[in-house]
Short mmCIF file of the C-alpha atoms (twelve columns), coordinates in Angstrom:
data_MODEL
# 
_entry.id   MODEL 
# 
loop_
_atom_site.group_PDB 
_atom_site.id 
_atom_site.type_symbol 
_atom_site.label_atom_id 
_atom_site.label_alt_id 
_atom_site.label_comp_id 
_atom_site.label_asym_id 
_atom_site.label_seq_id 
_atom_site.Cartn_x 
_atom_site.Cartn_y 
_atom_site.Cartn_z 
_atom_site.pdbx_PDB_model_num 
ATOM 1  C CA . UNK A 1  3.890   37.095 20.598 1 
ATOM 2  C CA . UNK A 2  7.563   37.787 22.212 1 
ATOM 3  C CA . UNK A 3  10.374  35.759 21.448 1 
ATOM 4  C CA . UNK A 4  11.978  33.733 19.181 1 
ATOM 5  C CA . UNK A 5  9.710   32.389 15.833 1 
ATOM 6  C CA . UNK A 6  8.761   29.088 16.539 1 
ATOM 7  C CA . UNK A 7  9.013   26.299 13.575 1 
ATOM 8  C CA . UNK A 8  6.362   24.047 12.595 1 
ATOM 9  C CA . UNK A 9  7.317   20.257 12.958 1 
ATOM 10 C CA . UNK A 10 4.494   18.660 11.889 1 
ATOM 11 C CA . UNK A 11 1.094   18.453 10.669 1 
ATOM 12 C CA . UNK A 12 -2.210  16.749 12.471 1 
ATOM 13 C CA . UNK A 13 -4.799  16.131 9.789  1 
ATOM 14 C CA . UNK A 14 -8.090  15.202 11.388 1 
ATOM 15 C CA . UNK A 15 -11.492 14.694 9.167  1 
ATOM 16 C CA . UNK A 16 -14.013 14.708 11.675 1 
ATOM 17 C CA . UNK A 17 -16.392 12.199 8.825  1 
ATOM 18 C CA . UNK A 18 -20.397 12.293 8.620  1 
ATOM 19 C CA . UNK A 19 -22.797 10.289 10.478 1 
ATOM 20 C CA . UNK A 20 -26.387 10.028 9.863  1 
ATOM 21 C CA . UNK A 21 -28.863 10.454 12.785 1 
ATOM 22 C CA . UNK A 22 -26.053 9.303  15.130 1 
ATOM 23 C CA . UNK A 23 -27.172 5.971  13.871 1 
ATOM 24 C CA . UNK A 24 -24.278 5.190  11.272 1 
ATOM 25 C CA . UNK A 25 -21.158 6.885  9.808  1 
ATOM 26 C CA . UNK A 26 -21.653 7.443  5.617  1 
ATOM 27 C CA . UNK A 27 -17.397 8.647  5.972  1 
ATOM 28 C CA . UNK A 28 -15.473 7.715  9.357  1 
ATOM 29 C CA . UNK A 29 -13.244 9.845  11.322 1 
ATOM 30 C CA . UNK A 30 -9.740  9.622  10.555 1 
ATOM 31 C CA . UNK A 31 -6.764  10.785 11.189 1 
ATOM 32 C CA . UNK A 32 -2.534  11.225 10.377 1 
ATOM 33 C CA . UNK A 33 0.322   12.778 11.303 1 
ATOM 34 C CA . UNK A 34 2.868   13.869 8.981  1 
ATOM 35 C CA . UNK A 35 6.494   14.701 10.915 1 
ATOM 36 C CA . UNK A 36 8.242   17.502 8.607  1 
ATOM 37 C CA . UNK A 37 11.452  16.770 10.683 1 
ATOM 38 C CA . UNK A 38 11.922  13.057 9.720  1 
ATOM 39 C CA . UNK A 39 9.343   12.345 6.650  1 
ATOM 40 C CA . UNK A 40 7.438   10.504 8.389  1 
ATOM 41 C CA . UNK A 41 3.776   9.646  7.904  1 
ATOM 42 C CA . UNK A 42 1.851   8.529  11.136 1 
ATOM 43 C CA . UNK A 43 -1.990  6.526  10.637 1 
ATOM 44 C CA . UNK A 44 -4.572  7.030  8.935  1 
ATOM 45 C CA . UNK A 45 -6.553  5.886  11.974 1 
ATOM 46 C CA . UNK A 46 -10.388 5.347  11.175 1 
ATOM 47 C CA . UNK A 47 -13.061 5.357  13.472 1 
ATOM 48 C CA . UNK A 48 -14.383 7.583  16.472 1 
ATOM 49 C CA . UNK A 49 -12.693 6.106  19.037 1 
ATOM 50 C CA . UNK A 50 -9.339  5.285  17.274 1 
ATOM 51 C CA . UNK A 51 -9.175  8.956  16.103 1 
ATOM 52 C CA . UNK A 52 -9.820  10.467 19.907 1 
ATOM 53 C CA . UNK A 53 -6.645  8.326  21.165 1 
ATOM 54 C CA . UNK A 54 -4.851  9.104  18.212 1 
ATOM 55 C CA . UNK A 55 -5.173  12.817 18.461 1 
ATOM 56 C CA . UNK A 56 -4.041  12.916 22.163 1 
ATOM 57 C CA . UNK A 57 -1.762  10.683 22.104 1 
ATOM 58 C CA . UNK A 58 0.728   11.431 18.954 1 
ATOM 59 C CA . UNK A 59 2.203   14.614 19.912 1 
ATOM 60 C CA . UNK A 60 4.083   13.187 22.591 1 
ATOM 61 C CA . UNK A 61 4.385   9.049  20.970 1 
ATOM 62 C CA . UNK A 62 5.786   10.799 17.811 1 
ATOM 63 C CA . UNK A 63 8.947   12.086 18.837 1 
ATOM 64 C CA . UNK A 64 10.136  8.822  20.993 1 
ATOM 65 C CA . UNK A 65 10.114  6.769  17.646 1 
ATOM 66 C CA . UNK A 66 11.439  10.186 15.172 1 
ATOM 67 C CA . UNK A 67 14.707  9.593  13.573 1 
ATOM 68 C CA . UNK A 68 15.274  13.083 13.293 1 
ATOM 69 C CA . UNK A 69 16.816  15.156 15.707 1 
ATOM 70 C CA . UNK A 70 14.028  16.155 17.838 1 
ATOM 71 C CA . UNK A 71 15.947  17.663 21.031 1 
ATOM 72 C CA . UNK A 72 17.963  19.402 18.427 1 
ATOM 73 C CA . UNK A 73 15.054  20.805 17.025 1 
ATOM 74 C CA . UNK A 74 13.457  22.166 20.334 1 
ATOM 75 C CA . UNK A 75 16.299  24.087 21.408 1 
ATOM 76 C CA . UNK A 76 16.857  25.409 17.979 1 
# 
């Protein structure tokens, strides 16, 4: 990798659960966000479906409602 380091902003935690016999889940899927700029915890979301929108949409939902300094950040 070339450049300059980049910094890690925050952290997508995703349990993917257990299902039995794609019948019934014994442990949901769920999910959170934790933003190492602002403190901020994001979720838990539960369930399949909640977890798939969460996951694609937080990386770019998070920083419109961060009370950090996210452009600052980026061009750091």
């Amino acid at each position: 990798m070339t450049g300059r380091p980049q910094r890690i902003t925050g952290a997508l935690y995703v349990d993917t659960g257990q299902e039995v016999r794609s019948v019934r889940w014994i442990k949901p899927p769920r999910a959170r966000y934790e933003c190492l700029l602002c403190r901020t915890v994001e979720g838990p979301v539960t369930g399949a479906e909640a977890v798939a929108r969460f996951v694609a949409t937080i990386r770019t939902d998070h920083p419109t409602r961060c009370t950090a300094n996210y452009k600052g950040v980026q061009a750091a």
